[in-house]
Backbone as CSV, one residue per row, in Angstrom:
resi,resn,N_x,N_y,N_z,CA_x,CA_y,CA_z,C_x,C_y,C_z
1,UNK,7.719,-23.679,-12.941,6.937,-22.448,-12.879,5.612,-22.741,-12.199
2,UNK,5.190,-21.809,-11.104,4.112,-22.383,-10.702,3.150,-22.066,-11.818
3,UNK,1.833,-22.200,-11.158,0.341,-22.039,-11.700,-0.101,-21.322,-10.961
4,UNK,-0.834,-20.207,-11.494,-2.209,-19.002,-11.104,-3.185,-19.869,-10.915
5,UNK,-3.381,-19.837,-9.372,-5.185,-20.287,-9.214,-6.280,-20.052,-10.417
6,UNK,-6.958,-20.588,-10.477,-7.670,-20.196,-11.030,-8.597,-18.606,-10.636
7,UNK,-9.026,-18.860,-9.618,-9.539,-17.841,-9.149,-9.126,-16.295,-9.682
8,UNK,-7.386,-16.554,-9.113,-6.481,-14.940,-9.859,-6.748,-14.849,-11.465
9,UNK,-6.862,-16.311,-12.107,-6.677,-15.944,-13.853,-7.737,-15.129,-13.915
10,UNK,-8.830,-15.584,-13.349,-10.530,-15.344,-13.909,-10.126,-13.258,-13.090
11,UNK,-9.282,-12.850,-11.938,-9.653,-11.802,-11.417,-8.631,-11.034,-12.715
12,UNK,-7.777,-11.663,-13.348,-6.642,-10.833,-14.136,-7.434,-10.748,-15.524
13,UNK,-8.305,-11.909,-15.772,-8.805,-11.454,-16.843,-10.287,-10.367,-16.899
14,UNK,-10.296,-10.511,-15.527,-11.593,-9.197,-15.323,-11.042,-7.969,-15.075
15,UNK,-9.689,-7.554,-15.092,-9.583,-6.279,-14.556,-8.512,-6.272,-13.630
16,UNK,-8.461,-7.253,-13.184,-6.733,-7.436,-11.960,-8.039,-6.594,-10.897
17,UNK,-7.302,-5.751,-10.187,-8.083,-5.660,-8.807,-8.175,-3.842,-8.804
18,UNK,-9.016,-3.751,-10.006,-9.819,-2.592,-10.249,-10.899,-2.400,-8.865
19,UNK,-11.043,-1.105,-8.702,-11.822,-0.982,-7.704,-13.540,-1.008,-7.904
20,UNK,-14.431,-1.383,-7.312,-15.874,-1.883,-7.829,-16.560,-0.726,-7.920
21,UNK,-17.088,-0.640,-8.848,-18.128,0.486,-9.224,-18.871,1.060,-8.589
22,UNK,-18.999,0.323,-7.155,-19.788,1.194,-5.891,-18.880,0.886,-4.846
23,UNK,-18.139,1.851,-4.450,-17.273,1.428,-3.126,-17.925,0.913,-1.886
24,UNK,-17.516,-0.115,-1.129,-18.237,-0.079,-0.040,-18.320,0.666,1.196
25,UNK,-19.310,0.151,2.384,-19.032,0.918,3.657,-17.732,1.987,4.111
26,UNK,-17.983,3.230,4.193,-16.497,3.779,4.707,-16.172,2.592,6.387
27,UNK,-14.668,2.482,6.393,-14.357,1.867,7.632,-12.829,2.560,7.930
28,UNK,-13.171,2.309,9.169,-11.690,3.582,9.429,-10.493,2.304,10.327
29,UNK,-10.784,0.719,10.076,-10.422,0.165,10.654,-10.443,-0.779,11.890
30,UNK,-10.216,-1.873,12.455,-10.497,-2.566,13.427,-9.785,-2.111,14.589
31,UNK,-10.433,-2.423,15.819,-9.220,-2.023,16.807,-8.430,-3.306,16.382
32,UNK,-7.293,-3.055,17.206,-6.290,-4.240,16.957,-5.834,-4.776,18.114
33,UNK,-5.739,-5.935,18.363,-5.517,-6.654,19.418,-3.813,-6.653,19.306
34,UNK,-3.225,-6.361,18.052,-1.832,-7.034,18.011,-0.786,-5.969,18.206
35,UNK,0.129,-6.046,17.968,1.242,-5.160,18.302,1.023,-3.833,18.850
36,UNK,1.465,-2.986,20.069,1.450,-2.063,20.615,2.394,-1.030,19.775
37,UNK,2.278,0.499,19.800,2.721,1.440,19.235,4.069,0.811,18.997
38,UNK,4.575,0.780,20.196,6.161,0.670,20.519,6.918,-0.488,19.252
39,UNK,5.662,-1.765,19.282,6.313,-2.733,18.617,6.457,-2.452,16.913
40,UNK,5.118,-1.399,16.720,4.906,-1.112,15.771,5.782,-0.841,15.464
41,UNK,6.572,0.257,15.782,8.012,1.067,15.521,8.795,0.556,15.366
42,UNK,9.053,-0.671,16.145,10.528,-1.495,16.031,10.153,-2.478,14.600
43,UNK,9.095,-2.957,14.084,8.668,-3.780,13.481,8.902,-3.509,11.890
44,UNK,9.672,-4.150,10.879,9.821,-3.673,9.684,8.523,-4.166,8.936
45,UNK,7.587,-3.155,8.255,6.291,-3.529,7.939,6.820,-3.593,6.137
46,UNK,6.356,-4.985,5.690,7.521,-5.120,4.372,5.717,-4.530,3.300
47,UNK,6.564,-4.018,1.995,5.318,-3.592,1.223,4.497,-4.844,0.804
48,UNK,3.176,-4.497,0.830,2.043,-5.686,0.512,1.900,-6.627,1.571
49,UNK,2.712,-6.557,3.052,2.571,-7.256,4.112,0.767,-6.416,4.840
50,UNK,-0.444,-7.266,3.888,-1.757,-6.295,4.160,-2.396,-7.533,5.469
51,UNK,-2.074,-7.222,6.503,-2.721,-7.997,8.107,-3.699,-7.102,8.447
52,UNK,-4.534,-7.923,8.648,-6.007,-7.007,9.030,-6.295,-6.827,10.158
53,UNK,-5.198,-7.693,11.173,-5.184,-7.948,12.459,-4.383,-6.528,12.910
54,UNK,-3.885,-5.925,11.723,-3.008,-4.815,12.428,-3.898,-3.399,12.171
55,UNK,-3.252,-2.136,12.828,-4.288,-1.271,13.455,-3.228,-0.186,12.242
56,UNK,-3.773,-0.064,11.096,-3.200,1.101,9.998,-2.703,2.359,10.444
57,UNK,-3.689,2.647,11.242,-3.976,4.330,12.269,-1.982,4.446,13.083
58,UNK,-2.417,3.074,13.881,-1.413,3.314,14.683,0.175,3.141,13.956
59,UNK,-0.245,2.354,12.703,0.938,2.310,12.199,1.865,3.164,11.407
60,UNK,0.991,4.349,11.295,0.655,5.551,10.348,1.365,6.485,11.290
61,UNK,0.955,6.528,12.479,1.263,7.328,13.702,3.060,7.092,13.647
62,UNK,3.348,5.913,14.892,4.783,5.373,14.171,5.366,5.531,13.485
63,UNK,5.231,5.588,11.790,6.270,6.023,10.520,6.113,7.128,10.674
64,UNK,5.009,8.346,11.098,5.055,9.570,10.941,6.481,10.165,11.889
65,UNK,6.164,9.828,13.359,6.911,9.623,14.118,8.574,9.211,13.763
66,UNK,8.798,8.138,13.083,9.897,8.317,12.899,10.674,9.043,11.408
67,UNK,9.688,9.378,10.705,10.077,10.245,9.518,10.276,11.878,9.975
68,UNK,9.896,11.817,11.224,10.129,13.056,11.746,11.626,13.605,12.264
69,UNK,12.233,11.909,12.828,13.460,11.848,13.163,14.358,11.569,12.537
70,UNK,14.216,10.786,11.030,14.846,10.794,10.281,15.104,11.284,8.918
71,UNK,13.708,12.036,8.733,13.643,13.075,7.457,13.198,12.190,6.330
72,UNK,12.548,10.790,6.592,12.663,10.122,5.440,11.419,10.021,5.107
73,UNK,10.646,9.824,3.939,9.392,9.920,3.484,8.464,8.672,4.089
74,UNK,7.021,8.654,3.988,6.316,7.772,4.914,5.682,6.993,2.791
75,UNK,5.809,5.537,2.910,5.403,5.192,1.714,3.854,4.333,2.072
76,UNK,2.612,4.511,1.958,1.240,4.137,2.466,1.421,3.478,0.763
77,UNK,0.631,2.095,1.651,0.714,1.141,0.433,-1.277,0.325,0.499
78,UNK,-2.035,0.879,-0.141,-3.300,0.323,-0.047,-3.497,-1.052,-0.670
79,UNK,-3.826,-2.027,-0.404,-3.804,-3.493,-1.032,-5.186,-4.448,-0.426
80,UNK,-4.743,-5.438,-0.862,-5.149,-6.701,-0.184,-5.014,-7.854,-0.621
81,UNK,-5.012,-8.841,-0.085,-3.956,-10.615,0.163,-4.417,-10.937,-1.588
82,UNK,-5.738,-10.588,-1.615,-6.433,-11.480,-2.712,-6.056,-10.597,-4.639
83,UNK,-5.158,-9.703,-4.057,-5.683,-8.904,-5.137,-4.165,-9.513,-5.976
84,UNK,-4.494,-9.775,-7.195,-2.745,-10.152,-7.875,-1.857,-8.845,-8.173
85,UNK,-2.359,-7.742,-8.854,-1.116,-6.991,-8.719,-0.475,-6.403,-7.371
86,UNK,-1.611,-6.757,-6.737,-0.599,-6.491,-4.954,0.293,-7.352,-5.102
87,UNK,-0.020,-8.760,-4.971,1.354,-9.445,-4.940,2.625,-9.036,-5.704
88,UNK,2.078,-8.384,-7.110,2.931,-8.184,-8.326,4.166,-7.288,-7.703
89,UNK,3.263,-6.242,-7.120,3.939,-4.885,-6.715,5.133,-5.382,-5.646
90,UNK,4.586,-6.375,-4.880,5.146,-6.463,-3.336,6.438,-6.871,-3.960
91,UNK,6.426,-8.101,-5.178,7.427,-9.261,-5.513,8.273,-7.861,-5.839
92,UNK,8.269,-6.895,-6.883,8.450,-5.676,-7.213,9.637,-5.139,-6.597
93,UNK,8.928,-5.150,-5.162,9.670,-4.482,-4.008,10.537,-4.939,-3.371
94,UNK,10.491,-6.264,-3.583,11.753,-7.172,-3.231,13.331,-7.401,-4.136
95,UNK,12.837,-6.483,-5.631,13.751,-7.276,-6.453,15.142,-5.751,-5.812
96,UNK,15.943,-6.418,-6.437,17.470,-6.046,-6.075,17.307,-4.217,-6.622
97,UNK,16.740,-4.221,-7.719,16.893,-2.180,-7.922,15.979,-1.332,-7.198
98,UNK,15.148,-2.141,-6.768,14.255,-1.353,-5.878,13.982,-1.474,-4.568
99,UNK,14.629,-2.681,-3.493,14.703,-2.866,-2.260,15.335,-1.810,-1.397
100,UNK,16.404,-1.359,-2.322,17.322,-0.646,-1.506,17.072,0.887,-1.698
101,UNK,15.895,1.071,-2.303,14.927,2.531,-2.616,13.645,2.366,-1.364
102,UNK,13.330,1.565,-1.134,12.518,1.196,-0.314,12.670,1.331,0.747
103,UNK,13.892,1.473,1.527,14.625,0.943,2.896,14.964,2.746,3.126
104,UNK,14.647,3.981,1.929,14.756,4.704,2.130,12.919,5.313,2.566
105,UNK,12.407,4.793,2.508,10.918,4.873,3.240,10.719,4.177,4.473
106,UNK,9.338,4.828,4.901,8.733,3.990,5.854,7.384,3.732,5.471
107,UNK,7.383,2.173,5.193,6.233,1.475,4.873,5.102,1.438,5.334
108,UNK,3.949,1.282,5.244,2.867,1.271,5.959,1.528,0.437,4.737
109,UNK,1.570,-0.681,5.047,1.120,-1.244,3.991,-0.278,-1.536,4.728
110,UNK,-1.342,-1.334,4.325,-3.160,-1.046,4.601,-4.066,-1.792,4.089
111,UNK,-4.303,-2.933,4.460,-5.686,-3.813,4.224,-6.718,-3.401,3.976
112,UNK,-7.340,-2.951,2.515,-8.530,-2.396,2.203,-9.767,-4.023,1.945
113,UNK,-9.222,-4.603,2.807,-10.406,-5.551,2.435,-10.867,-5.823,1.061
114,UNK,-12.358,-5.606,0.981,-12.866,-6.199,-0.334,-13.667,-4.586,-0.674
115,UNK,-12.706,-3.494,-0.636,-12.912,-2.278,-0.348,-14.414,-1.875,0.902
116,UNK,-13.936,-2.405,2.068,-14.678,-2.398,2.556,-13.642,-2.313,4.133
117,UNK,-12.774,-2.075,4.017,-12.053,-1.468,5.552,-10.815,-0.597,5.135
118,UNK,-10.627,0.475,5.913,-9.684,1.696,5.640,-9.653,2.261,5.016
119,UNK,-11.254,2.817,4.132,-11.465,3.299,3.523,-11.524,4.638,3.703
120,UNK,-11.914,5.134,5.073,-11.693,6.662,5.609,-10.040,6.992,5.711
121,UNK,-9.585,6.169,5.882,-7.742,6.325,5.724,-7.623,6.495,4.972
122,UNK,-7.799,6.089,3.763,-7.412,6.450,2.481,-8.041,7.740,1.854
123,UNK,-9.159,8.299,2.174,-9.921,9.668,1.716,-8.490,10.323,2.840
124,UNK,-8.271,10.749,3.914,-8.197,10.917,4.781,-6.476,11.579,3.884
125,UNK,-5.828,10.883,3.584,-4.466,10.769,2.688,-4.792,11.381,1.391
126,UNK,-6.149,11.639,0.837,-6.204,11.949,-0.728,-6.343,11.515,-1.580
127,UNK,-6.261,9.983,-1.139,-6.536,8.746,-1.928,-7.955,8.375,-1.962
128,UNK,-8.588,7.785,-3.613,-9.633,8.162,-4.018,-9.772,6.587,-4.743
129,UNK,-9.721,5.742,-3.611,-9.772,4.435,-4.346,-10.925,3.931,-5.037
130,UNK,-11.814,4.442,-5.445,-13.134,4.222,-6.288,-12.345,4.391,-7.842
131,UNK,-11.356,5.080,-7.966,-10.679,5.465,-9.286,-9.572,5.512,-9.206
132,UNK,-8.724,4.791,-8.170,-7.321,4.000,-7.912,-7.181,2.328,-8.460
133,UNK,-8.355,1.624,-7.552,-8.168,0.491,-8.249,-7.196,-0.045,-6.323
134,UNK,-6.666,-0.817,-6.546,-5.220,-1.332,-5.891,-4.410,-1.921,-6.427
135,UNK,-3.088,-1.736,-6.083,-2.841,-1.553,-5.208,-2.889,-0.031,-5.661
136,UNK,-2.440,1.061,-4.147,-2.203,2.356,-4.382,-1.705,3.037,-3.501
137,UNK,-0.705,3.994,-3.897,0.358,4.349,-3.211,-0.007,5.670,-2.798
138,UNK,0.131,6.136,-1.557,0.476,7.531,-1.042,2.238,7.897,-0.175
139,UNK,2.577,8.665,-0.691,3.724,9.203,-0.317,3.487,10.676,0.300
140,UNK,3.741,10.650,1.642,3.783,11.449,2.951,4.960,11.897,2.966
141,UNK,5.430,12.975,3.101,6.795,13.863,3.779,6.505,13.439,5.085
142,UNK,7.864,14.169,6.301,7.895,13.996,7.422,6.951,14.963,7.931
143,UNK,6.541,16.088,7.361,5.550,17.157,8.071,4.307,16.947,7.898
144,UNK,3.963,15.552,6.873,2.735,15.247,7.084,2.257,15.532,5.675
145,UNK,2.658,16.348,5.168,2.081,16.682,3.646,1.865,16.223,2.799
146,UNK,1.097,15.569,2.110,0.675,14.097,1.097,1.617,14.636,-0.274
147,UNK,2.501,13.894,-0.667,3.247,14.887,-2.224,2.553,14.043,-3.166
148,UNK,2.201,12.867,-2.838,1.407,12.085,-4.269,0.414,11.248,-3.885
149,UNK,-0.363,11.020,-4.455,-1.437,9.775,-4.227,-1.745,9.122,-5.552
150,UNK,-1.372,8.314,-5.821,-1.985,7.708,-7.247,-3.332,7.573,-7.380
151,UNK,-4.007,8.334,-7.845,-5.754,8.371,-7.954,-5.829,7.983,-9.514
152,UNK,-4.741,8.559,-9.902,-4.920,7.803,-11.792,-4.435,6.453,-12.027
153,UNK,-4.839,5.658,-10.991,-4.294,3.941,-11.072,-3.543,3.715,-11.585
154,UNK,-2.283,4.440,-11.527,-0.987,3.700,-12.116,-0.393,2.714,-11.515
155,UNK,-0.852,2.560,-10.178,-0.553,0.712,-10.002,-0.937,-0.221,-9.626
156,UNK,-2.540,0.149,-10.088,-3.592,-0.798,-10.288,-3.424,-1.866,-11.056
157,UNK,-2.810,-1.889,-12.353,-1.901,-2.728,-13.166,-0.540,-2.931,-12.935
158,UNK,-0.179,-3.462,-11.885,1.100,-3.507,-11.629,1.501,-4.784,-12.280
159,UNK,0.955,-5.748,-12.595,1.374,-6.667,-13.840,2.199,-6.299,-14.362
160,UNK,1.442,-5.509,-15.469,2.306,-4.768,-16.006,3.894,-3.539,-16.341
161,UNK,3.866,-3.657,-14.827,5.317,-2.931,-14.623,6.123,-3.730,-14.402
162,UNK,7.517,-3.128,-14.701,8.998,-3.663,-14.593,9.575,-3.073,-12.890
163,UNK,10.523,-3.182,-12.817,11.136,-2.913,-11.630,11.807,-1.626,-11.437
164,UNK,12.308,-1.567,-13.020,12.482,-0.149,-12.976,11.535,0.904,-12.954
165,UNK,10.176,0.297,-13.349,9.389,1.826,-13.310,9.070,1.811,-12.257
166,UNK,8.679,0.948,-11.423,8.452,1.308,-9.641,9.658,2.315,-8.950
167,UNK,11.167,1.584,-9.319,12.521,2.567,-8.953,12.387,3.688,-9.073
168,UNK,11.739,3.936,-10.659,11.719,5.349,-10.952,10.728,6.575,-10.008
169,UNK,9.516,5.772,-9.687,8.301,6.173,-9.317,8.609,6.339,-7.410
170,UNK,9.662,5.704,-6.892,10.398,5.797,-5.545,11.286,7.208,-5.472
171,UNK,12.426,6.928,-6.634,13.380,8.178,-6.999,12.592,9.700,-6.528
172,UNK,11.529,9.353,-7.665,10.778,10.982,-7.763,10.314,11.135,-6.395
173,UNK,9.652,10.740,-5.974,8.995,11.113,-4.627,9.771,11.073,-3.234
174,UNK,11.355,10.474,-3.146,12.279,10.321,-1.906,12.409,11.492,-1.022
């Protein structure tokens, strides 16, 4: 079994990756040097995969784009590398009852930094990460219409969830 850095014990016993009592700078993102629209599209963006090198906007554009052609919901995943229930969530998303709920979305997983980048993306979606916490989920229809945003941090503690309640929390919103 491995070992929790230390670093994660000391962030799990403060709160896991509650959002800070004063949000920082709004940022609407870096340009991005890396992948072009096109690649974006072809590119399977896996949940909690949070690269800062990548351009959210454009990736947002893309799933919209193809949820348009395939009717399938757009799943916006707010995180970052350092935070443990991101990881929690991501491992989550990999396990066998919920991968194949997943593959019925299009991912778009968003590097909020140290709440201090993509923060206008996330107002922007409805998402209210001062009282989300991360990780945090928005679920987009193909017409663009936000149907949920977790603003009541339900998976801010993703520790604490099983695999089935993520399944369940996919089901409802497909």
């Amino acid at each position: 079994m491995r070992r929790l850095p230390l670093l994660a014990v000391l962030l799990l016993a403060l709160g896991g990756c509650a959002s800070p009592a004063t949000p920082g700078r709004l940022a609407t993102g870096t340009p991005s040097s890396g992948p072009t629209v096109a690649a974006s599209v072809a590119a399977v963006v896996k949940l909690g995969d949070y690269d800062s090198r990548r351009d959210p906007a454009v990736e947002l554009k893309a799933a919209m784009s193809a949820a348009k052609q395939d009717h399938h919901n757009v799943l916006v995943d707010f995180g970052a590398d350092w935070c443990p229930d991101c990881r929690v969530l991501a491992r989550l998303g990999a396990d066998a009852r919920v991968a194949p709920l997943l593959a019925g979305y299009h991912v778009v997983s968003v590097d909020v930094g140290r709440f201090d980048r993509n923060l206008g993306m996330a107002a922007k979606l409805s998402l209210r990460l001062s009282t989300s916490g991360i990780p945090a989920l928005v679920v987009i229809a193909p017409n663009g219409r936000v149907r949920v945003a977790t603003n009541d941090g339900s998976f801010a503690d993703a520790r604490t969830m099983t695999a089935a309640q993520f399944a369940a929390f996919l089901r409802k919103w497909r």
